[in-house]
N, C-alpha and C positions, 0 to 999 in steps of 0.2 A: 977442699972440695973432693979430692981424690978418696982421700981416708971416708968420706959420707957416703961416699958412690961406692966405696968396695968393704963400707958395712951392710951399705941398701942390698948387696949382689949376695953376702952370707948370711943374711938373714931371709932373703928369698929360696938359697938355696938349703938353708938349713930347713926350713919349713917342707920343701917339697919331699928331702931325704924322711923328715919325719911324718908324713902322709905316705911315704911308702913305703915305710916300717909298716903304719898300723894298714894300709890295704893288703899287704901279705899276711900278715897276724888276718886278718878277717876271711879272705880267700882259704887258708892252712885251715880254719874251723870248717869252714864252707866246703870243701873238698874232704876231709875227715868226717864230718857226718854224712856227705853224700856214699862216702865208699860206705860208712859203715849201713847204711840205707838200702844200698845193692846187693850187701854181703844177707840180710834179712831177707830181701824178696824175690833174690834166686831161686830160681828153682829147678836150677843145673844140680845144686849138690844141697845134700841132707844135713838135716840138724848137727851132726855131729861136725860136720865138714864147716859147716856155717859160725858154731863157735870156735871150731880152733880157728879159722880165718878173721874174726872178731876179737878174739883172744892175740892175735898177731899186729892186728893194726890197732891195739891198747896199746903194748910195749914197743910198735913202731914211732904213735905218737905223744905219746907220754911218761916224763921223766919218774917212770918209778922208782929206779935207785934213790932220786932225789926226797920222792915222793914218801917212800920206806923211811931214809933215816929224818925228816922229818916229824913221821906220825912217831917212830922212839921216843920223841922230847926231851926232857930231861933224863931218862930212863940209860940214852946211850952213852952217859957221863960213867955211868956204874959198871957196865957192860964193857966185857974184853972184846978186840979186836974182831978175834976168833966168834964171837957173840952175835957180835954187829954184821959181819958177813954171810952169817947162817940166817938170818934174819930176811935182810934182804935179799938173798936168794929163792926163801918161802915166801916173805913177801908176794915177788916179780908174779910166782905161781895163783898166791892167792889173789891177788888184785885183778888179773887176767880174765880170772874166772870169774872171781865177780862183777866187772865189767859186762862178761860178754853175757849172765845172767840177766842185768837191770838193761841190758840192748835187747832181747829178744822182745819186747814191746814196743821197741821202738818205730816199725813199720807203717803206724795210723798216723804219725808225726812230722810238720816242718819244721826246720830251724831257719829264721828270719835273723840274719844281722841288722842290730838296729842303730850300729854305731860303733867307736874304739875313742882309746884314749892311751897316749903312749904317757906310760910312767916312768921308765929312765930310758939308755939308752938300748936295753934288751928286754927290756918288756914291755908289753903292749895290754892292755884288757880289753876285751872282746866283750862288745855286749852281745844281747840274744833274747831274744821269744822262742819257745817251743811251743808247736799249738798242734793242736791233736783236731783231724779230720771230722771226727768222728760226733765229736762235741763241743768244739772249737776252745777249748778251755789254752790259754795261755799260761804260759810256766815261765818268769823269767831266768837267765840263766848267763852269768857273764865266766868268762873263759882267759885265765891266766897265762899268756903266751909271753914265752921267752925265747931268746934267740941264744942258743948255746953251740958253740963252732960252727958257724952258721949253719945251723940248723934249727928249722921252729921246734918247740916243743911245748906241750901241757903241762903247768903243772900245778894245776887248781881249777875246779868248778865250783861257782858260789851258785847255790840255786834259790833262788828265793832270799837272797841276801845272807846263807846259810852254808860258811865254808863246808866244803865235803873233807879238803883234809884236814881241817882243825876238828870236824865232828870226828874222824877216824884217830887222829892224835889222842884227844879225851877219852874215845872207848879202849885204845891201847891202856893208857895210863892206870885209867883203871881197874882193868885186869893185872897191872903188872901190881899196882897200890895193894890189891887184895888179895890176889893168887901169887902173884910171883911172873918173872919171866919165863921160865919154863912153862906154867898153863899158856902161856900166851902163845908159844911156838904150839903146844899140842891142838888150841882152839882152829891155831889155822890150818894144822895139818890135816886135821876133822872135817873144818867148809870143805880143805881139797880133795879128801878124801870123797868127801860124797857130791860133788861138782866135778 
C-alpha cells in the first residue's frame, strides 16, 4: 500500500514539475516578444538604437552558436576547427541582423500562446498565433525552447509547419554544394555589410 501511495505522490509530482517546465517555456516566448514589441514602438530612441536593442535581445534569447553550427550540416565535417569558429562568429553578426530586419514589422502584431508540449526533459514546444491588427490574418508559429544551464533559450521557429533553421541549413548547403565555403562567408559578410 505504501509503494502505491508513494508512486500516486511521484507521479502527481512529476506531472506538476512538468507543467512548470512548459508554463515558463510559454511566459520565456511571452515576455520575449513583448520586449521585442516595446523595443518597435518606442519612441524614446531611433531606428538605429531600436535595431541594435533588437539585435541584443536575438543573441540574449537565442542559441545562435547552436543555431550557426547546425545550419553547417554536414558541411562542418569538412571544415577545420579554425573554419568552424570564423563561421559562427559571422554568423552571431549576420543572424542578429537579420532578425532585427523581419522584427521591424512586427508592431501591427500579437502573439497568442495556444498551448506547449514538453518533449524531453529540456525541451518544451511552444505553440503560437501571430495575428496582425490590421487585418487579422493569423500566422501559426510554434517555438523551440530549451533549457540550457538553466537558462530558457530559442532554438527553432517552425512557421507554418516550416522549420526556419532546416530552411537556413539547405540554403547554406547549397551555397557551400555550388560555390564553395568561402562564397558562403563572403554572401554573409555582403547581407552585413549592407545591414
Amino acid at each position: 500500500m505504501k509503494k502505491i501511495l508513494l508512486l500516486i505522490i511521484f507521479i502527481i509530482l512529476s506531472g506538476k514539475n512538468t507543467l512548470a517546465f512548459e508554463k515558463k517555456a510559454e511566459d520565456f516566448i511571452v515576455q520575449t516578444t513583448s520586449n521585442a514589441k516595446k523595443i518597435i514602438l518606442s519612441t524614446k530612441i531611433d531606428e538605429k538604437e531600436k535595431r541594435k536593442n533588437l539585435e541584443q535581445l536575438a543573441l540574449d534569447t537565442v542559441d545562435v552558436s547552436g543555431l550557426a553550427k547546425y545550419t553547417l550540416g554536414e558541411s562542418s565535417k569538412t571544415l577545420s576547427e579554425k573554419q568552424i569558429l570564423e563561421f559562427v562568429e559571422i554568423f552571431k553578426i549576420f543572424f542578429s541582423k537579420n532578425i532585427s530586419n523581419k522584427l521591424k514589422d512586427y508592431s501591427d502584431q500579437n502573439v497568442i500562446i495556444t498551448g506547449s508540449k514538453k518533449i524531453s526533459d529540456n525541451y518544451v514546444l511552444v505553440n503560437s498565433k501571430i495575428i496582425s491588427n490590421k487585418d487579422k490574418q493569423e500566422i501559426i508559429v510554434d517555438w523551440r525552447v530549451f533549457l540550457v544551464n538553466n537558462n530558457l533559450i530559442i532554438r527553432d521557429l517552425v512557421v507554418e509547419g516550416l522549420s526556419l533553421a532546416r530552411t537556413q541549413r539547405e540554403e547554406f548547403a547549397s551555397i557551400i554544394a555550388n560555390k564553395g565555403y568561402e562564397n558562403l562567408i563572403a554572401s554573409l559578410k555582403e547581407y552585413i555589410s549592407k545591414n
